[in-house]
KOLGU-285478 format. One record per residue (C-alpha): chain; y, z, x; residue number from 1. Coordinates in nm, 3 decimals. Layout:
<atoms>
{"A",{Y,Z,X},NUM}
...
</atoms>
This chain:
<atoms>
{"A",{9.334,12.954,9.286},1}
{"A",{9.696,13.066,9.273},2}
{"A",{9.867,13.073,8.912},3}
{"A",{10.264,13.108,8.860},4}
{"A",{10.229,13.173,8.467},5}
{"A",{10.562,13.296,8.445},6}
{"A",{10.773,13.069,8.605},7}
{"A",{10.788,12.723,8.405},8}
{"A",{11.092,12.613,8.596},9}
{"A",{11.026,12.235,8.772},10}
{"A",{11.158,12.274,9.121},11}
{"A",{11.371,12.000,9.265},12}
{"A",{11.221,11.663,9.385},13}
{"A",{11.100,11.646,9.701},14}
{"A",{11.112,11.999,9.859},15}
{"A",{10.725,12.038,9.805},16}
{"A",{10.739,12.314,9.520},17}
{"A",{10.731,12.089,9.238},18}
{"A",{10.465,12.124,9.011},19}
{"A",{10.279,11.823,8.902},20}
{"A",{9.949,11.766,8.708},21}
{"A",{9.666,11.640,8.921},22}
{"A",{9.667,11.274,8.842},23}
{"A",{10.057,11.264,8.912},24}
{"A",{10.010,11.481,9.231},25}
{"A",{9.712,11.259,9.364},26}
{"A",{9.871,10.874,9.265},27}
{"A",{10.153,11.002,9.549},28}
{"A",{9.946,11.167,9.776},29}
{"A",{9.676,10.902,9.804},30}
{"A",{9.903,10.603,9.728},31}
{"A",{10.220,10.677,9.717},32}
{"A",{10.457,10.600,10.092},33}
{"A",{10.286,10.714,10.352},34}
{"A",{9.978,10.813,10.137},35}
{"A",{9.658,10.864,10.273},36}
{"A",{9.484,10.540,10.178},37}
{"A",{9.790,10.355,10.322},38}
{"A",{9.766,10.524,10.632},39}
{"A",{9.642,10.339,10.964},40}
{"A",{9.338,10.536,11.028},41}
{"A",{9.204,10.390,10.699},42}
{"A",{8.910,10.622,10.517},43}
{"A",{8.691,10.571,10.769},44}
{"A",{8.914,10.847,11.012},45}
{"A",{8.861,11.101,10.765},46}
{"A",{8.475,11.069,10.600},47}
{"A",{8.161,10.874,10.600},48}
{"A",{8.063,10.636,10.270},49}
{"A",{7.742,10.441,10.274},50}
{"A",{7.931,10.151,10.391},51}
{"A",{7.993,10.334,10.739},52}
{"A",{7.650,10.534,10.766},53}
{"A",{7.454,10.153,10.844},54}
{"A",{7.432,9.829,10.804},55}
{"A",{7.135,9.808,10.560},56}
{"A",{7.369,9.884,10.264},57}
{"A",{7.541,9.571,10.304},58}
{"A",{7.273,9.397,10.313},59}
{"A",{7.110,9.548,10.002},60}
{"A",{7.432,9.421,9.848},61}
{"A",{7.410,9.102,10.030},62}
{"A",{7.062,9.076,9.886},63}
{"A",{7.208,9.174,9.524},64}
{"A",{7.445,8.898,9.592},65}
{"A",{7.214,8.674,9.637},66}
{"A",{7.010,8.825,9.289},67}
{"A",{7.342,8.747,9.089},68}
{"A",{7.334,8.379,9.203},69}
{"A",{6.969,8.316,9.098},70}
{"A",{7.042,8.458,8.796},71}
{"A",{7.340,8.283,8.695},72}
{"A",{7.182,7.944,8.830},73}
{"A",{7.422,7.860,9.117},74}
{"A",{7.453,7.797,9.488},75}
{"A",{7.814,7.907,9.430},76}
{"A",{7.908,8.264,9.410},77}
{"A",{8.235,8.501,9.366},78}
{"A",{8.187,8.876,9.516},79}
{"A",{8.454,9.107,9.467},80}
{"A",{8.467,9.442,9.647},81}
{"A",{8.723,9.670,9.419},82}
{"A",{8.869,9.966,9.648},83}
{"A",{8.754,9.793,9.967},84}
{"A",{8.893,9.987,10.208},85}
{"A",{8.975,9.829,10.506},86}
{"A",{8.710,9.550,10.435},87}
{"A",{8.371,9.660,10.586},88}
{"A",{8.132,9.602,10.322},89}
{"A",{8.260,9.297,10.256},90}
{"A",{8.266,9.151,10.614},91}
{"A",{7.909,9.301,10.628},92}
{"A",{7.807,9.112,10.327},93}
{"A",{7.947,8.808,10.408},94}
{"A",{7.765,8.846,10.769},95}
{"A",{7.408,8.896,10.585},96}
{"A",{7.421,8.652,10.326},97}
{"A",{7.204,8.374,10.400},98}
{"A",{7.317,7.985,10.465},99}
{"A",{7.335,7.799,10.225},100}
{"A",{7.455,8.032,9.950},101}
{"A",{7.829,7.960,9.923},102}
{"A",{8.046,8.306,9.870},103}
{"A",{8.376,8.342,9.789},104}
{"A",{8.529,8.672,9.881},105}
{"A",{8.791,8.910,9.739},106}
{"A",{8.865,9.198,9.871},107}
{"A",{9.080,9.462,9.605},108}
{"A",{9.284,9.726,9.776},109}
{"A",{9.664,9.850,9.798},110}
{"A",{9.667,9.918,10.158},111}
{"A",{9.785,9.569,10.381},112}
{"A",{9.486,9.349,10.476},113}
{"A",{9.356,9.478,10.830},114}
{"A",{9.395,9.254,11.129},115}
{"A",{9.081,9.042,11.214},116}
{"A",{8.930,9.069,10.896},117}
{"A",{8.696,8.717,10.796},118}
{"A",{8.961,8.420,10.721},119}
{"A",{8.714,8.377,10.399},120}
{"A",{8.846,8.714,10.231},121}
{"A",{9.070,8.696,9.993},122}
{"A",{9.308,9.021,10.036},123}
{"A",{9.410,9.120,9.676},124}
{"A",{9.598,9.416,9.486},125}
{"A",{9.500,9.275,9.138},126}
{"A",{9.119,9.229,9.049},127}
{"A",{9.072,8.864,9.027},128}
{"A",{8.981,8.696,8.653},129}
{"A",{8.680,8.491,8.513},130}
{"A",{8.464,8.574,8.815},131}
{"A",{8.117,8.421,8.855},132}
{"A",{7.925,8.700,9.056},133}
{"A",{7.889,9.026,9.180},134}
{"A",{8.165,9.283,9.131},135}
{"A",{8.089,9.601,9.327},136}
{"A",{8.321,9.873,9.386},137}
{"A",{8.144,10.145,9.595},138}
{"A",{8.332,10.486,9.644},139}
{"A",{8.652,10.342,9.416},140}
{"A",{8.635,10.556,9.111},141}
{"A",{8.646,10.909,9.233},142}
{"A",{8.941,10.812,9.397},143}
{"A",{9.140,10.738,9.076},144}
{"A",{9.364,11.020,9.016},145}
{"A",{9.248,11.187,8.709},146}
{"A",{9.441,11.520,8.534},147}
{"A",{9.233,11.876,8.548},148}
{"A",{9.210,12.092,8.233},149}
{"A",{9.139,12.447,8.224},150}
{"A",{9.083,12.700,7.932},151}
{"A",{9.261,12.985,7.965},152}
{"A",{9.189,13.383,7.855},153}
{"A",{9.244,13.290,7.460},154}
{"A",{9.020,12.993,7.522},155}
{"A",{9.324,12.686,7.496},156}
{"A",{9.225,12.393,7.694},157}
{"A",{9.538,12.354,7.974},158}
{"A",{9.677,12.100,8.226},159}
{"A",{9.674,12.231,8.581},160}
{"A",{9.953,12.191,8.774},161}
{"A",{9.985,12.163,9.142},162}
{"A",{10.259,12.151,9.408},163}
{"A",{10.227,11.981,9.739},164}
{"A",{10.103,12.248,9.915},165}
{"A",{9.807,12.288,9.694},166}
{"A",{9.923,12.648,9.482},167}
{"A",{9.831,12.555,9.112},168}
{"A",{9.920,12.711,8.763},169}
{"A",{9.808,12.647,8.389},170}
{"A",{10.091,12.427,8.223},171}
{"A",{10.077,12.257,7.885},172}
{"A",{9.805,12.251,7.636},173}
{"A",{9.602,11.910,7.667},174}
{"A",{9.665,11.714,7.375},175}
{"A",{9.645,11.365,7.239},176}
{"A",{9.397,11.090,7.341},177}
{"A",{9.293,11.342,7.644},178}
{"A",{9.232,11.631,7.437},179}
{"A",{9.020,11.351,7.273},180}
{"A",{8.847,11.213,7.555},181}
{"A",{8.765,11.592,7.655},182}
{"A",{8.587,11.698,7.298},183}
{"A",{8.360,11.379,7.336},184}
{"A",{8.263,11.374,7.709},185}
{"A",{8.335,11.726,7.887},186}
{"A",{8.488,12.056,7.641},187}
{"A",{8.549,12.314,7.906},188}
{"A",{8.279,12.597,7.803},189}
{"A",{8.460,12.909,7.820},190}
{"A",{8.778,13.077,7.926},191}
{"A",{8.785,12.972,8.340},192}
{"A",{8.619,12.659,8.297},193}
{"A",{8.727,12.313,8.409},194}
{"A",{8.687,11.954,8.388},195}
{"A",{8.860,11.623,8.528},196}
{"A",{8.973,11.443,8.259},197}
{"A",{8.812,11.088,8.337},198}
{"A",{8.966,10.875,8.074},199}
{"A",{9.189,10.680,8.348},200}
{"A",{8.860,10.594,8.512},201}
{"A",{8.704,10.490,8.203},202}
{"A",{8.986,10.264,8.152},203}
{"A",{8.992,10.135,8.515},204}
{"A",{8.601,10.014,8.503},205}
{"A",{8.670,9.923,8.150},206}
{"A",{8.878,9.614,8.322},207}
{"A",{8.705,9.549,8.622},208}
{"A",{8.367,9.471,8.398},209}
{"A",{8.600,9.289,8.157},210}
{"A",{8.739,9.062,8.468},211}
{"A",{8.394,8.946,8.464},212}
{"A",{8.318,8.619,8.332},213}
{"A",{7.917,8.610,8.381},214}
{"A",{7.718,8.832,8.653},215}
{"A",{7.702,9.192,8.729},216}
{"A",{7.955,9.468,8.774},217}
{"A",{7.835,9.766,8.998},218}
{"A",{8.002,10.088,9.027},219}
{"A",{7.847,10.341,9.330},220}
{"A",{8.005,10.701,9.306},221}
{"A",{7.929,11.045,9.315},222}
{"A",{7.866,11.105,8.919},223}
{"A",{7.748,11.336,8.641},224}
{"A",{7.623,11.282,8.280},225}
{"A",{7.700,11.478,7.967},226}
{"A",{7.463,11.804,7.961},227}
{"A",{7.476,11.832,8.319},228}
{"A",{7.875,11.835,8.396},229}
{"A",{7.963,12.101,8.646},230}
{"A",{8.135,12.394,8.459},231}
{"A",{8.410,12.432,8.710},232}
{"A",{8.463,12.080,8.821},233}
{"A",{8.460,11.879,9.157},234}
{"A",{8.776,11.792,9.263},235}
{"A",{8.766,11.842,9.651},236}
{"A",{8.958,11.713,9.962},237}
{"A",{8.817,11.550,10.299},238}
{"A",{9.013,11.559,10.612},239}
{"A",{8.874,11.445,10.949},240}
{"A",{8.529,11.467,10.891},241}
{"A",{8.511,11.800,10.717},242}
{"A",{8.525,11.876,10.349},243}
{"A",{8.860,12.096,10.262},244}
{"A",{9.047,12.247,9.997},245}
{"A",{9.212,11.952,9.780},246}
{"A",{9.614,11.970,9.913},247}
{"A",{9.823,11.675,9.758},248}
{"A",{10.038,11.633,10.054},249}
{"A",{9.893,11.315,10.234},250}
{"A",{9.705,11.452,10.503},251}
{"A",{9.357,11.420,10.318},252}
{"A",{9.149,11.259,10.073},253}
{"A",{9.111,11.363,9.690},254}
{"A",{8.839,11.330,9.495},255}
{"A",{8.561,11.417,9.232},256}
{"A",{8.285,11.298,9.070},257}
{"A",{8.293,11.036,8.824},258}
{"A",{8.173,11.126,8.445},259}
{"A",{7.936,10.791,8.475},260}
{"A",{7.829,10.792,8.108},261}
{"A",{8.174,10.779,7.988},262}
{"A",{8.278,10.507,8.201},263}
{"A",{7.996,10.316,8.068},264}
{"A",{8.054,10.361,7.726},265}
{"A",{8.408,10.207,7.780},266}
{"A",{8.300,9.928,7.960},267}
{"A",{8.016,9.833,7.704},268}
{"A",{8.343,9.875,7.403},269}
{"A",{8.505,9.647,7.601},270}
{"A",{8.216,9.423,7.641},271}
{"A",{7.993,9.467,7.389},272}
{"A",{7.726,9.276,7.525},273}
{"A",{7.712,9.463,7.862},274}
{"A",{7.554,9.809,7.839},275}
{"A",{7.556,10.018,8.167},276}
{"A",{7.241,10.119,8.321},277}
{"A",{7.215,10.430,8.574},278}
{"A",{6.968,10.468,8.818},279}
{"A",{7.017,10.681,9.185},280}
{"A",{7.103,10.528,9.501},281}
{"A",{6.760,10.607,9.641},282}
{"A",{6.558,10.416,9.385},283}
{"A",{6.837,10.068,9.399},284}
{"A",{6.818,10.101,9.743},285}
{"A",{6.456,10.108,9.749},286}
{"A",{6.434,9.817,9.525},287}
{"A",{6.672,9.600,9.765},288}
{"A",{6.432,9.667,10.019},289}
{"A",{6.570,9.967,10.227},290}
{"A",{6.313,10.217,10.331},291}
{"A",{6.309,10.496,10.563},292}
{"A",{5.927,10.478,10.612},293}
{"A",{5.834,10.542,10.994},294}
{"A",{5.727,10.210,11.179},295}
{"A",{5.385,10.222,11.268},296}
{"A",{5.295,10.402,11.596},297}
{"A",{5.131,10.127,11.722},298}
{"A",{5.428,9.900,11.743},299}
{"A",{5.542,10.114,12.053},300}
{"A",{5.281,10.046,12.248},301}
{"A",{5.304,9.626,12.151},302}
{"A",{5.676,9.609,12.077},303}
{"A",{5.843,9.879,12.240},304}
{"A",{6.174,9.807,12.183},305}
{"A",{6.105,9.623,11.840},306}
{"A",{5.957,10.014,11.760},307}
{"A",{6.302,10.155,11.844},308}
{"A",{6.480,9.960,11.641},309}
{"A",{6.264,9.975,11.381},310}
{"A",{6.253,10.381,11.391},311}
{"A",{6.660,10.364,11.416},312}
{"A",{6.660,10.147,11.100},313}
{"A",{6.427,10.372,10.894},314}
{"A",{6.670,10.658,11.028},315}
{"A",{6.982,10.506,10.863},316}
{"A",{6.766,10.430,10.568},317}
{"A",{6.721,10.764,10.489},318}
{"A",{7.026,10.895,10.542},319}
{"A",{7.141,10.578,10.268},320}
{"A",{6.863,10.735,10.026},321}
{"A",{6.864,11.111,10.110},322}
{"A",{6.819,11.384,9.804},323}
{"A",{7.098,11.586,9.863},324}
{"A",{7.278,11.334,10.017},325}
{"A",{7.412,10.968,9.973},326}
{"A",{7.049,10.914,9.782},327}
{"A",{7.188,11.119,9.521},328}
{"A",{7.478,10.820,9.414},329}
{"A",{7.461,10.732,9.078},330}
{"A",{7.516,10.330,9.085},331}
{"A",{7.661,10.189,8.718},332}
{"A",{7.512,9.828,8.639},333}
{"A",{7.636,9.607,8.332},334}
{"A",{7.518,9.255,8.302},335}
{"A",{7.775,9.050,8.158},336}
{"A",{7.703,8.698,7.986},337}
{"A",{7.311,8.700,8.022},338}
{"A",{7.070,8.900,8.134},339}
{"A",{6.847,9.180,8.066},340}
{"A",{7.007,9.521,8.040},341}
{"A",{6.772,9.694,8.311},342}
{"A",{6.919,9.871,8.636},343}
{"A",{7.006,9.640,8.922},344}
{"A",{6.714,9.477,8.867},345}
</atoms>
């Protein structure tokens, strides 16, 4: 990390030296013209999500889908994929759902809808209202831009800045409703340590479970809970496959882990009668029916080719429900208007 502590002059727009705080720097790298989620490649180009690593997810959502509408007593169904990408899960839901359960589709994302994509999609920058369904926003929350804080040498809780090309510095103490949000969820520790500031997050799923008329909201991110936040934080960058430094210039993704607990506590304020639930990826998974347990051996000698399908599908399962890995996923589920208050389930 690179500080400029004595220089507090803001450089001129648009040469790449000015110095921004994170959630600034990372709304106009990510989104801003020519940012990298607008950018034709899509997030696929740059990093694998369990949407892209198989199938099966989608159908474990297709399957959750299809929970939603027994729950809620209808052969009628909204699902609404929030930060969808260029569509894939929900083309891949649509695809497993079975006949006779009528869907319809939104799809929430700033970048243009991508050619070819399922004439039943509805291609949306504004989450839809009153939906009856399944709201599910996998991989959408790390990526809204959230400030850093850091305490410095006396112990004061700072912004960091950033310029383009990724140099930061300590700015301004944090004050106000974050300086708030930070006491309550994450209090950097000790001089060095650092957190994200996740109150725009909490805000963001705050509304998307409040667009919700009756059925279930599920957020899927990389998370952490009070008592176990990392002391130095997560923020990160992907670029063509590989995890980098985080730059704000563009060229790669930005992102960290989501304080879950925090996001569900401002959901359930703004519906009181929809407390989030966390469970891991691996156990949800397992519950929708994906499992990475070997076929039996004896299928290869009666089913050959039914045995390497079978043995590529329990691959991509556990890859989906991997310790260490995508397994690892904390998914977010509030029931809203009905329903028990147990995890996905």
């Amino acid at each position: 990390m690179t500080y400029d502590a004595a220089d507090g002059t803001v450089r001129g727009s648009g040469d790449g030296r000015e110095w921004r705080g994170w959630r600034e720097a990372t709304e106009r790298a990510l989104y801003g013209p020519g940012g990298f989620f607008l950018r034709p490649e899509g997030p696929a180009g740059h990093f694998r999500t369990s949407v892209h690593a198989s199938p099966l997810f989608a159908a474990a959502v297709a399957r959750l889908l299809v929970e939603t509408a027994e729950e809620l007593g209808t052969g009628e169904v909204d699902l609404v994929d929030v930060g969808a990408g260029r569509g894939e899960l929900v083309a891949g839901v649509l695809a497993a759902v079975p006949a006779g359960l009528r869907v319809r589709a939104y799809a929430v994302e700033r970048a243009a809808r991508p050619a070819g994509l399922d004439a039943r999609v509805e291609w949306t920058g504004r989450l839809p209202e009153g939906v009856r369904g399944l709201l599910f926003a996998n991989e959408w929350l790390d990526n809204v831009p959230v400030d850093v804080a850091e305490a410095d040498g006396d112990g004061t809780v700072r912004y960091v800045e950033v310029r383009a090309d990724g140099a930061e510095r300590l700015g301004a103490p944090v004050g106000g409703a974050d300086a708030a949000w930070l006491e309550r969820w994450w209090p950097p520790a000790e001089p060095g340590a650092r957190a994200e500031i996740g109150r725009p997050r909490d805000e963001a799923w705050a509304t998307a479970v409040g667009s919700l008329a009756a059925g279930r909201a599920v957020a899927v991110d990389y998370g952490h809970v009070r008592g176990a936040r990392p002391p130095f934080g997560t923020l990160t960058g992907f670029r063509a496959g590989r995890e980098v430094a985080p730059v704000p210039d563009g060229s790669g993704d930005l992102t960290s882990h989501v304080a879950m607990d925090a996001c569900a506590a401002a959901a359930h304020a703004r519906v009181p009668g929809a407390p989030g639930v966390l469970a891991a990826q691996r156990e949800e998974l397992a519950r929708l029916g994906v499992s990475g347990a070997r076929p039996p051996l004896a299928l290869a000698s009666s089913d050959p080719a039914g045995y390497v399908r079978a043995l590529a599908a329990a691959g991509e399962a556990a890859e989906l429900t991997a310790r260490g890995g995508l397994g690892d996923f904390l998914w977010l589920v509030h029931r809203v208007g009905g329903g028990s208050a147990t995890a996905a389930g």
